[in-house]
C-alpha positions in Angstrom: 87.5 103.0 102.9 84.6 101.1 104.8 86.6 99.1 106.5 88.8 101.8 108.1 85.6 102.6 109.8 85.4 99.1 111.9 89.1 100.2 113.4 90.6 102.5 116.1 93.7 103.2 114.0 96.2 104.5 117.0 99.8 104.9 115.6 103.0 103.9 117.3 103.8 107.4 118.9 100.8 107.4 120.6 100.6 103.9 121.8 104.3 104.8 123.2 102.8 107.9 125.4 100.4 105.3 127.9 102.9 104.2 130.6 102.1 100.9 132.2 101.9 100.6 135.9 104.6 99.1 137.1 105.7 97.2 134.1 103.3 94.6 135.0 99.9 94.0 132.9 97.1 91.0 133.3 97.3 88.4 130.8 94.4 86.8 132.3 91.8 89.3 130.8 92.5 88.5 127.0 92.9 85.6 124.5 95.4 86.1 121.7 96.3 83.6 118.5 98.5 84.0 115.6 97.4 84.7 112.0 99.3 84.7 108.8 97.9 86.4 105.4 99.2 86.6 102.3 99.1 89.9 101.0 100.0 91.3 97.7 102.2 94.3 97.9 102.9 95.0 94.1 101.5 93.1 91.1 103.6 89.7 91.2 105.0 90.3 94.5 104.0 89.7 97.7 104.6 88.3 101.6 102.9 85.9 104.7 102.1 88.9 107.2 102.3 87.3 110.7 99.2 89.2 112.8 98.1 89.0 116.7 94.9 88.8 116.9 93.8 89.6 120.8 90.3 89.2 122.4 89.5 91.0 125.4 88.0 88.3 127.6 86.3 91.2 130.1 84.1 92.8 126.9 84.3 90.7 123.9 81.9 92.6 121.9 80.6 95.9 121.6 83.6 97.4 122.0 86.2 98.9 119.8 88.9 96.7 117.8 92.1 98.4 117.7 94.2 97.9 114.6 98.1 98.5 116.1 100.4 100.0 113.2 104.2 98.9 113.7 106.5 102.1 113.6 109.8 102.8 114.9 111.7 99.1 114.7 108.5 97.8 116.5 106.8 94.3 116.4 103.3 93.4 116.7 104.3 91.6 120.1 105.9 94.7 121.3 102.3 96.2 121.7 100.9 93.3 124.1 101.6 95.0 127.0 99.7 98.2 126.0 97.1 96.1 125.3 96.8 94.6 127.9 96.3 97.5 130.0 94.0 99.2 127.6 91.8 95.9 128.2 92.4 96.1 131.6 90.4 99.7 131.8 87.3 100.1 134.5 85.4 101.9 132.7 84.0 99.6 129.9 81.7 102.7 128.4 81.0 101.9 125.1 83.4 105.1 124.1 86.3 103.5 125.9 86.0 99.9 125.6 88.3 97.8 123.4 87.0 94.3 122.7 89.5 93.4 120.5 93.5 94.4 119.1 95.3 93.4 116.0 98.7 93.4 115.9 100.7 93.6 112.8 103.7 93.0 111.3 105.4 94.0 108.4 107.2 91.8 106.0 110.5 90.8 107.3 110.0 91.5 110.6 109.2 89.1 113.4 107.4 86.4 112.5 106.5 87.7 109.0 108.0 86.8 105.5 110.3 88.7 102.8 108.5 89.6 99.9 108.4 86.7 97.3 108.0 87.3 93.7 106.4 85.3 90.9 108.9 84.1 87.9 109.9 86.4 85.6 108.8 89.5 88.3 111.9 91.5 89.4 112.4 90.8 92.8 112.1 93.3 95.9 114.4 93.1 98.2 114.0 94.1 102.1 116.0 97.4 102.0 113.7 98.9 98.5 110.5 98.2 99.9 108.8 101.6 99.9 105.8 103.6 101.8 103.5 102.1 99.7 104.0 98.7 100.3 103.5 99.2 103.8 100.4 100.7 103.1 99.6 97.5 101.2 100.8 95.0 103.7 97.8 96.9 105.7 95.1 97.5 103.2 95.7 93.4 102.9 95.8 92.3 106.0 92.4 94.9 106.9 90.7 93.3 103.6 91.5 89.9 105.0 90.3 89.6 108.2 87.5 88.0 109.3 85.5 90.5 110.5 
């Protein structure tokens, strides 16, 4: 539960609601790079979670680090945009600033993995993957990062 603490945990809904001017957004005021986990979403079973990992080159510390929850047939690269604007924000107080965003996403979609299992472990297909192992696919990636 500690670690829920070091994240801004905005859901898609919400992240959907901040229109970008104009369609445009700077890519000049953050660095970004790909990371894959392996994370365990039942007991013999589990995937290589594809992340985006995004620095905001304005206030790289300090700041908040968002964690971006997929929703809605949405891909960690579909929140770079609103990213980039919230980087982009004037007003660096410390209450507003974001210094960095992690974009997820789930097993089997985008650059992530289908669930693997071990021998002799039932398999889980893509379509009977349940709430709770996206709540694992998250508790993993969270316990893996290197924060």
């Amino acid at each position: 539960m500690k670690t829920f603490m070091r994240f801004a945990v905005v859901v898609a809904g919400i992240l959907l609601g901040i229109s970008l001017s104009s369609g445009a957004w700077a890519e000049d005021n953050f660095w970004s790079a790909n990371l894959k986990f392996k994370v365990e979403l039942r007991p013999g079973i589990a995937a290589y979670v594809d992340t985006i990992y995004m620095l905001n080159l304005d206030h790289p510390s300090g700041g908040k680090t968002l964690l971006a929850i997929p929703g809605m047939g949405l891909t960690a690269s579909s929140y770079q945009p609103v990213v980039g604007q919230l980087f982009a924000v004037e007003d660096h107080s410390h209450s507003k600033v974001f210094s960095a965003a992690i974009l997820v996403d789930y097993p089997g979609h985008a650059g992530s993995g289908l669930p693997k299992n071990d021998p002799g472990v039932d398999p889980l297909l893509f379509g009977n993957m349940i709430l709770q192992d996206y709540v694992a696919t998250m508790l993993g990636v969270m316990d893996q990062l290197p924060l």
